[in-house]
N, C-alpha and C positions, 0 to 999 in steps of 0.2 A: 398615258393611255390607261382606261377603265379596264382589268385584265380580270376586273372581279365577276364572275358568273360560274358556270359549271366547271367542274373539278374533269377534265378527260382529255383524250387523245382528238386531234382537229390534224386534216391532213389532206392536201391535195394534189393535181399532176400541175407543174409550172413548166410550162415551155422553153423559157430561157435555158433551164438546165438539163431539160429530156428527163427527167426525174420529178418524183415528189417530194414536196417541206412536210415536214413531220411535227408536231408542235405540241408535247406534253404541258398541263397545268395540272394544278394542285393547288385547292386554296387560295382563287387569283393571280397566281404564280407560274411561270415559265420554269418547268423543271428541268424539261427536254428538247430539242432540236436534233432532226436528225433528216436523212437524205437517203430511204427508202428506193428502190426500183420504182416501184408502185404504192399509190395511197392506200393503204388498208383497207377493207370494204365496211367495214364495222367504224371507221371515222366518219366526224364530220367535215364535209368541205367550206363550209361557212366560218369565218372569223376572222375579225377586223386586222389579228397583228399576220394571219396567214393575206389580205390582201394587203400590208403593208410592204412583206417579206416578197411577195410576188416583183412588188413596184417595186422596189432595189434591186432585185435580179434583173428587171428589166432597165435598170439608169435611174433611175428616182432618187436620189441622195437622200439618209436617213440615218438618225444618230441610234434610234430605239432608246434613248436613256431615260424616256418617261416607261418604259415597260421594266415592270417589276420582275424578278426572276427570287427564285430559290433555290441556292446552291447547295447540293449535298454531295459536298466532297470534303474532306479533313481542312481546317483550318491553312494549313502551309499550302497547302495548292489554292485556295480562297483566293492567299495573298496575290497568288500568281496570274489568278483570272484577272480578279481586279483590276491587279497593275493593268492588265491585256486591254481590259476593259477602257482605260486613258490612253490609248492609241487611235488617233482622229479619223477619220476619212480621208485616204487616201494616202497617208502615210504608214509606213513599215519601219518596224524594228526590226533588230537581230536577234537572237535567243539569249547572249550576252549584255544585251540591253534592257532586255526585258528580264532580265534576272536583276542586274540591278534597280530597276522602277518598283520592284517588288525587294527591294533594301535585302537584298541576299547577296552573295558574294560570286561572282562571274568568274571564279580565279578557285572558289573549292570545286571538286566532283560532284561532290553529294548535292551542293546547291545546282547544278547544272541539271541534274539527273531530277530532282523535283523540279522545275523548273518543265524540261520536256516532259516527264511523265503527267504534271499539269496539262499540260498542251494535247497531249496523244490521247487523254479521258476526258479530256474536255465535254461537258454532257451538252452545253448551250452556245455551239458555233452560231454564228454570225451575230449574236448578242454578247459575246464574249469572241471578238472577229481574231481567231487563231490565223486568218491567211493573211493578216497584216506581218506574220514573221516571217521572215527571211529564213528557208531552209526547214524551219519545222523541228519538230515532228506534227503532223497536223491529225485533229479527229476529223476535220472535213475531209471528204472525198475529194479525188486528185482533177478531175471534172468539174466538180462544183466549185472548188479551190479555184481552178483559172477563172471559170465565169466571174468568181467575184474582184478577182482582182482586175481582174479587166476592166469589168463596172469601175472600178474606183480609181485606174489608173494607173497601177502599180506593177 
C-alpha cells in the first residue's frame, strides 16, 4: 500500500466497533492507531488504510504487511512487536510464546515484563495485532479486542 502523502492524523466513526480508527502518519508511515470514542473533528475521514481497517472490522481478511509503519519504541520492544507482527490471521499465541518468537527467554522476569510492557504501549494495534495473545496485557481496548477476535475466529 502507497501510504506516501500527507504527514497527519485521519480518523473516522466505524460501526463494527461503536467507536472511531484513529490513524497517525508521518513521513508515509503509520505511527499510530488508536480507538478514540469519537473521531476528532480537526481529522480527516478520507483514507485508503482507514477504508481498509473498516473492511477487517467488518470480516474482510487482511494481512496489512504491504503498509509501512514507524515504530518509535526502544529497540527490545521492536523485537517484540515484530515477533507479534508473524502471528497470522487467525491464530493466537500465548505471551510465553511470544517471548520466545522474539528469541527472549519465557523462563527470566525481566524478559516476561518487556515482553507485556511491549504489548500494554503498543502504539500500532491491529498492524502489530496484540489481540492475537492469549491473556494480554493489551493496548487495544477490551471492546475492540473482542470484535476483532471474533472477526478472525479466535
Amino acid at each position: 500500500m502507497d501510504t506516501t502523502g500527507p504527514s497527519g492524523v485521519f480518523a473516522r466513526e466505524v460501526d463494527e466497533i461503536g467507536r472511531a480508527v484513529e490513524v497517525g502518519f508521518a513521513g508515509g508511515r503509520v505511527i499510530s492507531v488508536s480507538f478514540p470514542e469519537t473521531a476528532p473533528s480537526d481529522a480527516t475521514a478520507d483514507h485508503d488504510l482507514l477504508d481498509r481497517i473498516e473492511a477487517y472490522l467488518g470480516g474482510e481478511r487482511d494481512a496489512f504487511d504491504d503498509v509501512a509503519t514507524g515504530l518509535t519504541v526502544p529497540t527490545d520492544r521492536r523485537a517484540v512487536l515484530e515477533a507479534l507482527e508473524t502471528i497470522p490471521y487467525g491464530e493466537e499465541v500465548s505471551v510465553s510464546r511470544l517471548t520466545r518468537l522474539a528469541a527472549l527467554d519465557a523462563d527470566d522476569p525481566e524478559d516476561l515484563e518487556l515482553v507485556t510492557g511491549a504489548l500494554r504501549e503498543n502504539p500500532i494495534p491491529i498492524l502489530f495485532p496484540d489481540h492475537r495473545v492469549q491473556g494480554g496485557p493489551y493496548a487495544t481496548p477490551g471492546d475492540v479486542r473482542e470484535t476483532l477476535r471474533r472477526v478472525e475466529g479466535l
